[in-house]
N, C-alpha and C positions, 0 to 999 in steps of 0.2 A: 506363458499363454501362447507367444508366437510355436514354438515348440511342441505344443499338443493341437494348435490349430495345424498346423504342417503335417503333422502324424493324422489326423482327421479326416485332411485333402487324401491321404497316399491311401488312407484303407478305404474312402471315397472310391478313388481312381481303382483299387485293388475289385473293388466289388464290381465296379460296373465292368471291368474285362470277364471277370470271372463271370458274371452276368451276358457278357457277348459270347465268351467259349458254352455256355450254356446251353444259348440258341444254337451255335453252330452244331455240337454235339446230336440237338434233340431234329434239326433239320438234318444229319446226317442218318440218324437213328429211322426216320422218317423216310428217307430214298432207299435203305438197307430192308425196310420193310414190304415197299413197292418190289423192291427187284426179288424179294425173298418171291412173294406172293405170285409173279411172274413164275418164278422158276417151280412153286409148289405147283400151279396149276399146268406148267407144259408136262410135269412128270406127271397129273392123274393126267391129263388125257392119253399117256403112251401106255400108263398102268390100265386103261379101259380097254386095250387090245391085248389079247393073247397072244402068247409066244407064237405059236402058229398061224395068226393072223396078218403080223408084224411079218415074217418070212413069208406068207404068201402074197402080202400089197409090195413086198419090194421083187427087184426084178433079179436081183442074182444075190447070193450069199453074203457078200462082202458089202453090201450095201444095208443087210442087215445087221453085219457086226458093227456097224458105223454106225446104225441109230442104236444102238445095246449100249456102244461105247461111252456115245453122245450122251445118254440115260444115265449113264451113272457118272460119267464130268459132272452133270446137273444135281448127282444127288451130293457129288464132294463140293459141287459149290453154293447146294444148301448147308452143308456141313462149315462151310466156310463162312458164309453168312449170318449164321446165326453165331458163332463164334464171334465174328466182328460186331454184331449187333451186344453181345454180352459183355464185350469188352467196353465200348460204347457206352452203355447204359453203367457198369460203373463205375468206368471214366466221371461221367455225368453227374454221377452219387456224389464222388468224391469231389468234383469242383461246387456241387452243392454243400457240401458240408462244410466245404472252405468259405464259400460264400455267407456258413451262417456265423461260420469263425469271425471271418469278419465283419460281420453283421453286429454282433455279441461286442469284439471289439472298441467297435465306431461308438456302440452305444456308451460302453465304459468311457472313453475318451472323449465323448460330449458332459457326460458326468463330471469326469475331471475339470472338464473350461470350465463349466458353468462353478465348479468350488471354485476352481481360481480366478472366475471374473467377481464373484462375489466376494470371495476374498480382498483381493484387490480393490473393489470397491467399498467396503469397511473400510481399510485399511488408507482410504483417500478422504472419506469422512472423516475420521479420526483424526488425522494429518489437518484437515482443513477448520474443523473444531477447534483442534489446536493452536494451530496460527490466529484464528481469530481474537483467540483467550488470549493467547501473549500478547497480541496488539494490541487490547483492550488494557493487559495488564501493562504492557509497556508504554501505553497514553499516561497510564496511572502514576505510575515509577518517575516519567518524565515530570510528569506535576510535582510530585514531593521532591522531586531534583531540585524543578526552578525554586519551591519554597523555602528550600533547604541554604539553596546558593542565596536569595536574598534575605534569609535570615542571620546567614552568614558575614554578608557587607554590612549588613544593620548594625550587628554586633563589635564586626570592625570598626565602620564608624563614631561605635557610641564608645569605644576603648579609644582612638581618637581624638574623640572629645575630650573623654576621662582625664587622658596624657597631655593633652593639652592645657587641660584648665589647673593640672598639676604642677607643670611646669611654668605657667604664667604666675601659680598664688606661688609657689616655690615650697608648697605643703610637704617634702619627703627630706627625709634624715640622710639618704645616702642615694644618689641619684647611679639605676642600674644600668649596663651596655649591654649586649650584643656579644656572649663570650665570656662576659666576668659576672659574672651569677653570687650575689653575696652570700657566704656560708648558712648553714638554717639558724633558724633564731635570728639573725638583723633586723634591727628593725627601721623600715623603710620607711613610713609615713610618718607625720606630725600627727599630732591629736587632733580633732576627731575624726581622722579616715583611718585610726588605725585598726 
């Protein structure tokens, strides 16, 4: 989860530059248009004089090859501009399409947390279900322990007694130890415990 919220942040952080080279591009796109629109209109107003007009408002020759000159600088750096402006625009395409790349992205990888929070979250329910049952079952377990152990001492006791009250009447035929186990068939008791 940490892992996909990280990847989340980075196509976050990816879109929003991609989002600033955006603007920059499109205010770039924007001054290329101004200086275009400049340079369109200084060349109609020199295309509104005729060649003969243009050599007779200037004062000597060389003065008119310098505005001819000037005219067509203007028209290669219309030619220029509008090349920069194409390139620009799709420049701009393409960081838009990156932009929806990771748009698309981000969106998959909110898809993803949200399985994996949910997931996770099942899988904490479950866990907690769980534990609760064992505890319940282990209160349980516990109780048939204790009855178990003091049915156990009960039993002791009352063999105890038994052993006791045997050895006191002196009711048995061969008195057994601890390691000498009499063969089968012995028979241990007096009549009637036998």
């Amino acid at each position: 989860i940490r892992l996909t919220q990280e990847k989340i942040n980075e196509a976050s952080l990816q879109i929003k530059q991609l989002g600033l080279s955006i603007v920059q591009q499109e205010e770039e796109i924007g001054k290329q248009k101004i200086n275009l629109t400049a340079t369109l209109r200084t060349i109609y107003e020199y295309d509104q004089e005729t060649t003969l007009e243009l050599m007779l408002k200037n004062e000597n020759f060389s003065d008119f090859l310098n505005q001819v000159q000037y005219v067509e600088s203007l028209q290669e750096s219309i030619l220029e501009k509008v090349n920069k402006i194409k390139e620009l625009r799709a420049k701009l395409q393409e960081e838009e399409q990156k932009t929806k790349d990771y748009q698309a992205s981000l969106e998959e990888l909110k898809k993803g947390l949200q399985l994996q929070e949910n997931s996770l979250g099942s899988q904490k329910y479950r866990k907690q279900s769980l534990l609760s049952q064992t505890k319940g079952e282990e209160k349980k377990y516990q109780s048939l322990l204790e009855n178990v152990i003091a049915k156990k001492a009960a039993f002791s006791k009352e063999i105890q007694t038994l052993e006791s009250q045997i050895l006191v009447a002196k009711n048995f035929q061969t008195h057994v130890r601890a390691g000498k186990v009499p063969p089968p068939g012995t028979k241990i008791f007096i009549w009637p415990e036998q």
